[in-house]
C-alpha positions, 0 to 999 in steps of 0.5 A: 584739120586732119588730126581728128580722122587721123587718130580716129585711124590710129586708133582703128588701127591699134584696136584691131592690131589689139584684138589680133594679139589677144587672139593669137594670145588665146590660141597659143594658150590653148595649144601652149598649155606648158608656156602660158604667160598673161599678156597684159595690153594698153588701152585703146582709149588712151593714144600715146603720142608716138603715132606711128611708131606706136602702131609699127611697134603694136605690129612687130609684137602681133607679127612676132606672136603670130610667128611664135603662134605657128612654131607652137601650132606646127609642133602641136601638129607633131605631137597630135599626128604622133598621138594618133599614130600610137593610137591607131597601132594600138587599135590595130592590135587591138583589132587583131587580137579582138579577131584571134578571140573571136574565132577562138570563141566561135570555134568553142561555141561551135564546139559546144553546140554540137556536143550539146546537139549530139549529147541529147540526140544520142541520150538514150544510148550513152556509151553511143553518146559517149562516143560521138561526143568524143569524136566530135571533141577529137574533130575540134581539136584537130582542126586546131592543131591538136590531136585527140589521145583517147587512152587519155580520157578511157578512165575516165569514161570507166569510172564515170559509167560505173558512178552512173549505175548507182545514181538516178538520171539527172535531166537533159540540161542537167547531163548537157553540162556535166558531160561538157565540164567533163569534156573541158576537164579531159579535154584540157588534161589532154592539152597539158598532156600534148603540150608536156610531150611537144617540150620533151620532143623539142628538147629531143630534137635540139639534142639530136640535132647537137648530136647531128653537128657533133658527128657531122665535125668527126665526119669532116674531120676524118674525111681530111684524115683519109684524104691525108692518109690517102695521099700518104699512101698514094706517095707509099705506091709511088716509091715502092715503084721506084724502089722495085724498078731500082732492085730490077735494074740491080738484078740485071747489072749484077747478071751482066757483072756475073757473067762478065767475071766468069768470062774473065775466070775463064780467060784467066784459066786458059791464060794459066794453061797457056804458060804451062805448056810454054814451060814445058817445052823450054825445058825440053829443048824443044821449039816452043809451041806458040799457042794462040789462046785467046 
């Protein structure tokens, strides 16, 4: 009498393990894109006769879905947080570069302001005018690391003022950008220019510098030479020392042997005298004399 409730269950049972597989199916379709397999399902309507065992073989597979679910879905995680993180460091050097291009624009739009400014309120003196605008440019370049070379752009002016004597005044807007092209050109010829003399300096100086290594290693090694040279010298003095001491010791044995070779001569004289007189008076007959000479 309970086989009717009980496969009415069942079938609850198998139509909601069913609509949880199909689920998982879907979601790890959309996060699987490389892996995507069609799923085929029984239908609900016919109950097998395995009952139960039905049931627990629909739950390992939804439950072996739902792992493979999570493996997908934590390395789409991965990826996902990977993707934004190349994201945000290209946004940030993007940012960064969009900030350097800003400034550079504003220093440049500033820059041009006041040459515009300056150029029609100094219109009616040019060589005033002139002038202004160039220090203005040489102020602007400095604040940005550049000095401004004004035998550069003298020239220039010359050749321009003469041109502009012998045509008719062109109007306010007109002039502004003449004399702002003119200032880029100068002012871009100027750059080239310092950039060219900052390469020759550089060049200079690495050169000077492999100079400065070379002579610092002579130095060294002549600073061990004169320490070995004075060491030498140092056992020079110290034997010609010993040397002069040895010829003062010599100097005063020879002294003492003189004087004792003469003390020696002189006995040997007396000694030689001596026997003469003991000669003599042997052959005399007489007593002999005994003489003590020594």
């Amino acid at each position: 009498m309970d086989y009717q409730p009980k496969v009415t269950m069942h079938k609850l049972i198998t139509s909601s393990l069913h609509s949880v597989h199909r689920i998982l199916d879907d979601i790890l379709d959309r996060i699987a894109f490389d892996d995507r397999v069609d799923r085929g399902y029984e239908s609900v309507n016919h109950y097998p006769r395995g009952g139960l065992k039905f049931i627990a073989s629909e739950a390992h597979g939804t439950h072996e879905l739902a792992k493979e679910v999570q493996c997908k879905f934590s390395s789409y995680m991965e990826m996902q947080t990977e993707e934004k993180s190349r994201m945000e460091s290209m946004i940030s050097s993007l940012l960064k570069e969009n900030q350097d291009i800003r400034s550079i624009l504003k220093i440049a739009v500033t820059e041009k302001e006041a040459a515009e400014s300056s150029l029609c309120a100094l219109k009616r003196d040019r060589d005033q005018g002139r002038s202004a605008v160039l220090q203005i440019a040489e102020k602007g370049l400095q604040k940005v690391g550049f000095g401004f070379i004004m035998e550069a752009i003298s020239g220039e002016s010359e050749r321009e003022d003469m041109s502009s004597t012998s045509t008719n005044k062109p109007s306010c807007g007109r002039e502004n950008e003449q004399e702002v092209v003119s200032l880029a050109s100068v002012v871009g010829k100027t750059m080239e220019n310092l950039h060219h003399e900052i390469n020759e300096i550089r060049q200079a100086l690495h050169k000077s510098r492999s100079d400065c290594d070379h002579l610092q290693l002579l130095a060294a090694e002549q600073a061990q030479k004169i320490i070995k040279h004075e060491s030498h010298i140092k056992d020079l003095g110290e034997r010609e020392a010993f040397l002069f001491s040895s010829v003062e010791e010599l100097t005063v044995g020879i002294k003492e042997v003189e004087q004792e070779a003469a003390r020696w001569k002189e006995a040997c004289e007396l000694e030689v005298e001596a026997g003469k007189v003991a000669s003599q008076g042997t052959q005399t007959g007489g007593n002999p004399t005994i003489i003590n000479l020594i």
